[in-house]
C-alpha positions in Angstrom: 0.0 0.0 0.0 3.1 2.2 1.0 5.1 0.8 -1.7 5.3 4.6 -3.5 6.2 6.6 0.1 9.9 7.0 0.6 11.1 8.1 3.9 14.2 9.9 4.9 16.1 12.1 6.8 15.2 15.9 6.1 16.9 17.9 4.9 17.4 22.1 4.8 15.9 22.4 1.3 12.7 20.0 2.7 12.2 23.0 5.7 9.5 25.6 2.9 7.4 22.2 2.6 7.5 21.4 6.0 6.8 24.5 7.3 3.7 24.3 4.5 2.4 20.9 5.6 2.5 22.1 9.6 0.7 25.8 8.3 -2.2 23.6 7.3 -2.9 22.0 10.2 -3.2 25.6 12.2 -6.7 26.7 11.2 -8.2 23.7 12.6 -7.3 24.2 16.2 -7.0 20.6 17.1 -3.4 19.8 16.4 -1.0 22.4 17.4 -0.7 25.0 20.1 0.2 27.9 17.2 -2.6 30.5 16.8 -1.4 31.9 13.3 0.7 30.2 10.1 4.8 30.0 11.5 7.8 31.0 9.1 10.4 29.3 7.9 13.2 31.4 10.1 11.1 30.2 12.9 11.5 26.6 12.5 15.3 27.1 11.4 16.8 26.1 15.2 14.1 23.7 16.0 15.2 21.9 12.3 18.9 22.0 13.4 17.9 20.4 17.2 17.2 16.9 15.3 20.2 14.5 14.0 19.4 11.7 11.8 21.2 9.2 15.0 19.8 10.9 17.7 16.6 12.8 17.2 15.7 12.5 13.5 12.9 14.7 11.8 11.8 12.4 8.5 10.2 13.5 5.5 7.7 11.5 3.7 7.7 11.2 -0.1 5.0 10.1 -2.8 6.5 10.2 -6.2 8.5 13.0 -5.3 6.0 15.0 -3.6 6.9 15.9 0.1 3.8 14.3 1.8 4.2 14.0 5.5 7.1 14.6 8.4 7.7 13.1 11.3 10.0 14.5 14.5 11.4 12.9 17.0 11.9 15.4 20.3 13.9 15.4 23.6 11.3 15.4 26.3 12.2 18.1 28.8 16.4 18.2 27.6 17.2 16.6 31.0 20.2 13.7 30.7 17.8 11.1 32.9 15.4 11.6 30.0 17.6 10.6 26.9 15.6 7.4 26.4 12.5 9.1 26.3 11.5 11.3 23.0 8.1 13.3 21.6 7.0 12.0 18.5 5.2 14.3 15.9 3.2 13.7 12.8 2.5 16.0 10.3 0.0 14.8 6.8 -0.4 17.3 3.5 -4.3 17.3 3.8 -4.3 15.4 0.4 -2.8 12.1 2.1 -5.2 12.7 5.1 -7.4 9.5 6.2 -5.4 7.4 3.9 -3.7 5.6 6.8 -0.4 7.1 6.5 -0.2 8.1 10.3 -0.9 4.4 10.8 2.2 3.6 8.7 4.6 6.2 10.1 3.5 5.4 14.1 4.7 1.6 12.9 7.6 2.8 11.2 8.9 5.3 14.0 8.0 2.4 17.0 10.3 0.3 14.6 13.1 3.0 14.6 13.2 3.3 18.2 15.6 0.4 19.2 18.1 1.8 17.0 17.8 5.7 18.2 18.2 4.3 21.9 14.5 5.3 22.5 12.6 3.1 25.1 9.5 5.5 25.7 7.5 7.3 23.3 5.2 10.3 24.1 2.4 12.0 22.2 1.3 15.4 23.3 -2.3 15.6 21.5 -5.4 17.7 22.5 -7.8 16.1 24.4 -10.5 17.3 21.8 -8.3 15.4 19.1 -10.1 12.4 19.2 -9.0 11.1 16.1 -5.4 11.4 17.1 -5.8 9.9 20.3 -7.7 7.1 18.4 -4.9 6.3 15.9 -2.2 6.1 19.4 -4.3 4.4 21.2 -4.7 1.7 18.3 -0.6 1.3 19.1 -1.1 0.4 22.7 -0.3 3.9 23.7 -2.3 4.8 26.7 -2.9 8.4 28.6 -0.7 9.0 31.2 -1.4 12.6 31.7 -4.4 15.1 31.6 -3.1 19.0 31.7 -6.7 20.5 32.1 -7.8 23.5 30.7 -3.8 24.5 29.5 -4.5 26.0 26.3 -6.9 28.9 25.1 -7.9 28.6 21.3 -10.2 30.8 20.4 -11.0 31.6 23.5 -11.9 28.0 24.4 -9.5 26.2 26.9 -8.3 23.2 26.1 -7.0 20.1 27.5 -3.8 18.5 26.9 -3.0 14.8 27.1 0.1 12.6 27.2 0.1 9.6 25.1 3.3 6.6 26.6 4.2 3.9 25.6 7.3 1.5 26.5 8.6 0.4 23.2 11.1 -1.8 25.0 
């Protein structure tokens, strides 16, 4: 089904597209904390935080066509917490509901071994129910509820912490 997707290591040049891809997912208010579209200058030291060894940020390709990222992220920068990383998945609305966060949760659990990882966390919305859905379907189970910790549109929202031990 994924035969045509190529995954890789991102690169500068990939940073427009992903910065495109993330933009889209703004105006919905159930994915990410940002209230209006970000710029590329903005995303240039979070881009240079990742390492393809350590903590890799992948692009996802469909016959050529940038079509999805996914980051991996220290979880609070603290030594004691090297084994334990934020995972983030990003979908160009025309791949959306096509199963391609299915695909890229497997292949980033796979990945983990070799990028020392032992705990994976999603930070997701607690109105996101299709998120928590899809990690949930992956055995990931809530481990936190931040109540009330973000204001979108003058709504307050919940935030909830996604684990799971992947070894």
């Amino acid at each position: 089904m994924f035969d045509d997707f190529t995954i890789r290591d991102a690169e500068m040049s990939d940073l427009p597209e992903i910065v495109a891809i993330y933009n889209t997912t703004i105006a919905s208010r159930m994915v990410t904390a940002d209230l209006e579209p970000i710029s590329i200058d903005n995303r240039i030291q979070w881009f240079n935080e990742h390492s393809p060894t350590f903590r890799p940020l992948w692009v996802v390709e469909n016959q050529g066509d940038l079509c999805a990222w996914v980051s991996f992220q220290s979880f609070y920068g603290r030594p004691a917490y090297q084994a334990t990383a934020e995972i983030s998945i990003y979908i160009h609305p025309d791949f959306r509901g096509k199963k391609l966060g299915k695909y890229l949760i497997q292949k980033a659990m796979d990945a983990c071994p070799g990028l020392q990882i032992k705990t994976l966390l999603g930070f997701i919305f607690g109105h996101n129910k299709p998120s928590i859905k899809l990690f949930s379907s992956f055995g990931f189970e809530k481990w936190a509820q931040l109540p009330n910790v973000a204001e979108l549109d003058g709504i307050e929202r919940d935030l909830i912490i996604l684990g799971k031990r992947i070894y």
